[in-house]
N, C-alpha and C positions, 0 to 999 in steps of 0.2 A: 459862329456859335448860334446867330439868328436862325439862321436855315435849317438847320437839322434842328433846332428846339422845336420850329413851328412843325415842322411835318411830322415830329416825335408828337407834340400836343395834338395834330389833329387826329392822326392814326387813334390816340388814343382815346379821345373826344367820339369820334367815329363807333370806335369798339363798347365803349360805356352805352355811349344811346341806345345800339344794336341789343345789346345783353339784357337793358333796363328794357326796351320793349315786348323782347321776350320776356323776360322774367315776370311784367306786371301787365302786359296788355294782349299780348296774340298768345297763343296753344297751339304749337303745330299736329298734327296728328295726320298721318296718314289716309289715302284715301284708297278703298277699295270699289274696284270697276265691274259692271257685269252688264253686256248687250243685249239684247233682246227686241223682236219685231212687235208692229204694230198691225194686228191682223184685221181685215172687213169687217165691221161690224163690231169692233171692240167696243167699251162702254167711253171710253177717253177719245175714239175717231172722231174729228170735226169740233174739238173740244182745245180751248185754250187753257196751255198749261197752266195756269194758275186755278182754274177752274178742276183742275185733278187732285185728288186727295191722296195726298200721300203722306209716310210719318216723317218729322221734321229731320230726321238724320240722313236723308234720301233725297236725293237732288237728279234731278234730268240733265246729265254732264254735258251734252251735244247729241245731237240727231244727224241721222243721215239719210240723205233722201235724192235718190234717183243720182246717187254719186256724189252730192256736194255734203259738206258736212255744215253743219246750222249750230254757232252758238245762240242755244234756246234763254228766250226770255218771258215773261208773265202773258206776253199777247202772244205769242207762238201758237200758231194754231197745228195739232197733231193728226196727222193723215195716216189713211191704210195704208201699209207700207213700207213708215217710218223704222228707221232700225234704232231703237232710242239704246242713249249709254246712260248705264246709273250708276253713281257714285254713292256710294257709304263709307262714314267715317269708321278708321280700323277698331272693333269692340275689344274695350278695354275689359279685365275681370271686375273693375269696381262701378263700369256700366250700368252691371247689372243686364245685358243684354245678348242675346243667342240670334246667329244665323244655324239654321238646320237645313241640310238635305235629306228628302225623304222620298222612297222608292214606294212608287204603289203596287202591291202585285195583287196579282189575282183576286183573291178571295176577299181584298182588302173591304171593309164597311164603307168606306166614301167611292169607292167604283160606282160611276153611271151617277152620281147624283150634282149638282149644280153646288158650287162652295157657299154660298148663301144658306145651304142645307146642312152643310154638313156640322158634326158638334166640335168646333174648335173657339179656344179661349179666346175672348174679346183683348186680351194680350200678346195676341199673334196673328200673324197677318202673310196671307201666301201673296209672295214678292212675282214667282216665278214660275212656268210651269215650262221644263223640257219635257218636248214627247217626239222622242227622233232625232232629228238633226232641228226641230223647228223649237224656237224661243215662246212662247205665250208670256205676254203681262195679263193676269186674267183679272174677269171681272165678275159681278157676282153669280152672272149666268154660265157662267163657265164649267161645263162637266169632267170630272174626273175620272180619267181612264186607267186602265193595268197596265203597269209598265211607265207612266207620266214620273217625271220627277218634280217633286217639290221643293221650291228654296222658299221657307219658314221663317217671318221674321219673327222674334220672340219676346218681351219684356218682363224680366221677374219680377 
């Protein structure tokens, strides 16, 4: 009767802990992944992650560099090159928060002009530029071409 009471109490011991820490201490939430290079001359090249600004829900997952993959830490220093992965937490609707993809075409108004310029709300923030097969993390010099896709972070 010993033996199976104790392994009955601990299973159960075990399962309460588990439940009460989720319930009152961790939030799981998924995370969503997106790659992107670090090109010549980016504003973040030669620059330790911690020294990069980025908004708190956004995390540099790992790096990859010349084949090895780098878990990044606050000294990590970021080189041309780098293929960095980003992580964002999955946006819930009570967030309050929007990722957008947005296609620039032609005639668009931010064509040719540097994102520092262009008129976008100080509650968004371009994450991403695809233009081709190539990634950009841009930076505020970074111009905006026909055809570039935008991944827009948002805050309502």
């Amino acid at each position: 009767v010993a033996i199976p009471t104790g392994i009955i109490s601990a299973g159960f011991v075990e399962s309460y802990t588990r439940l009460n820490r989720i319930a009152f201490v961790e939030e799981e939430r998924p995370l969503r992944f997106l790659a992107c290079s670090l090109d010549k001359g980016h504003p973040w090249e030669d620059k330790k992650l911690s020294e990069v600004v980025m908004p708190p829900q956004i995390i540099v997952a790992a790096i990859v560099r010349d084949d090895e993959e780098i878990a990044p830490s606050g000294s990590t220093v970021l080189k041309a090159g780098d293929k960095l992965v980003l992580g964002a937490k999955k946006f819930y609707e009570e967030d309050k928060l929007k990722l957008t993809d947005m296609k620039i075409k032609e005639r668009h108004e931010w064509v040719g002009m540097p994102i520092k310029k262009i008129g976008i709300s100080r509650q968004s923030l371009i994450l991403l530029i695809r233009r081709g097969r190539e990634s950009i993390v841009p930076g505020g010099d970074t111009v905006i071409r026909a055809g570039d896709e935008l991944l827009i972070y948002e805050k309502e």
